[in-house]
C-alpha positions in Angstrom: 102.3 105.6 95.7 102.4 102.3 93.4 102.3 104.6 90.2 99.7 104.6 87.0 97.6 106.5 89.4 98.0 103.4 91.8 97.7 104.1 95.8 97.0 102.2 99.3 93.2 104.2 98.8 92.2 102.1 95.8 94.9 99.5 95.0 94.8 96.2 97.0 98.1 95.7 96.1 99.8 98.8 97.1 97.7 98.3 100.2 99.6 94.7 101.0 102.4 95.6 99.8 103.8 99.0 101.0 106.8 100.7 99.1 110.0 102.5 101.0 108.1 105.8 100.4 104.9 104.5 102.4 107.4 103.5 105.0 109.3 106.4 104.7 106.2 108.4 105.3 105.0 106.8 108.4 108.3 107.2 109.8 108.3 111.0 109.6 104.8 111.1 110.8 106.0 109.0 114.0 108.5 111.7 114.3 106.1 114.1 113.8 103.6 113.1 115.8 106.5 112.5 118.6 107.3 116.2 118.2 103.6 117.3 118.7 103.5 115.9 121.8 106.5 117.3 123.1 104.9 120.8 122.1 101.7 120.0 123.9 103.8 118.7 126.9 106.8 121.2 127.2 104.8 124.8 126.1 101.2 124.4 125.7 100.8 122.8 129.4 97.0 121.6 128.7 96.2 119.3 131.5 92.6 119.4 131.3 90.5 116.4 130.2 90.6 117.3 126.9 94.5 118.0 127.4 94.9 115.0 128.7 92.5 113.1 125.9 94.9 115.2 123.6 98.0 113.4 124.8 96.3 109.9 124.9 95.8 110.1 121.5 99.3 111.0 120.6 100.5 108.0 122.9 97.9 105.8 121.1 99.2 107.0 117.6 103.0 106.6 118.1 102.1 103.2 119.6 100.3 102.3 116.4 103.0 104.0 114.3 105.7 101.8 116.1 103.6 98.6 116.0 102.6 98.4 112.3 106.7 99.7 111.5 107.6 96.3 113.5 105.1 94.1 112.1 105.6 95.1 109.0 102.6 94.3 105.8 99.5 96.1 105.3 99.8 97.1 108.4 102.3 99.7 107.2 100.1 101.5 104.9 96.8 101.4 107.0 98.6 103.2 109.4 100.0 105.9 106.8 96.7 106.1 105.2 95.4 107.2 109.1 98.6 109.6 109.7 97.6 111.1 106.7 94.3 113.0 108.8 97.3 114.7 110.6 98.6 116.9 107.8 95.9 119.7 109.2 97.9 119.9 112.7 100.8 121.5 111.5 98.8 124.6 110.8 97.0 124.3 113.3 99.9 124.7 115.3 101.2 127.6 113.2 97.6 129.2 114.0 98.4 129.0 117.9 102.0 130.3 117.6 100.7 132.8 115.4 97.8 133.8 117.8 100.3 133.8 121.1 102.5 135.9 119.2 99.7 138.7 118.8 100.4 137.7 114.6 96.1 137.0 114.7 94.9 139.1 112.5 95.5 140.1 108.5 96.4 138.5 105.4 98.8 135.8 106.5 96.4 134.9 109.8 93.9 134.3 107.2 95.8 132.1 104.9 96.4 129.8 107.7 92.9 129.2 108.9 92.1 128.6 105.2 94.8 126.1 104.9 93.8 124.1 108.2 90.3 124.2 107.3 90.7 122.9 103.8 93.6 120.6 104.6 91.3 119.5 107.7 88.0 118.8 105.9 89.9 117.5 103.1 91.3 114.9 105.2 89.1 113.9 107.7 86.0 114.1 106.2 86.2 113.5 102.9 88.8 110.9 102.5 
């Protein structure tokens, strides 16, 4: 993000001192996670207790999203380094449409799951 292989994962100061980009970022994944909840609210319907732990979480995130925009700092990139775990959801959402659309099966099916589970382990395990 900082450059000369610089970023908020092993630079304190591109950590204290976030760029447009890193603010740009968490921006669009405010609006992204603001979309994902309108998907789980308007078309998925899950109101289980996992449902509902599902759409906690997305409250809690666009709460944190908002707050460190407003506050402003380090702040700012903690909370895009954190969005960053999200980059997995998007195909996992492409895995359900693709499933409710009877799509579950070949080539392309396959790519997906691939993608999610390397873009999932990628970012939530090992970083």
């Amino acid at each position: 993000m900082c450059g000369d292989g610089k970023t908020y994962f092993n630079s304190d100061e591109c950590f204290y001192n976030p760029t447009k980009l890193t603010i740009s970022l968490l921006c669009i994944s405010f609006g992204y996670i603001s979309f994902d909840l309108i998907i789980i609210l308007k078309d998925i319907q899950d109101f289980s207790s996992l449902g509902l732990q599902n759409i906690i979480h997305h409250i809690i995130s666009m709460t944190a999203s908002f707050t460190a925009l407003m506050v402003g700092g380090f702040n700012i990139s903690a909370a895009s380094a954190t969005a960053f775990t999200e980059v997995s959801t998007i195909f996992l959402h492409i895995r359900y449409y693709m499933i409710k659309a009877k799509y579950a099966s070949g080539k392309p099916f396959l790519i997906v799951v691939l993608i999610f589970i390397g873009l999932f382990i990628y970012s939530r395990l090992y970083l």
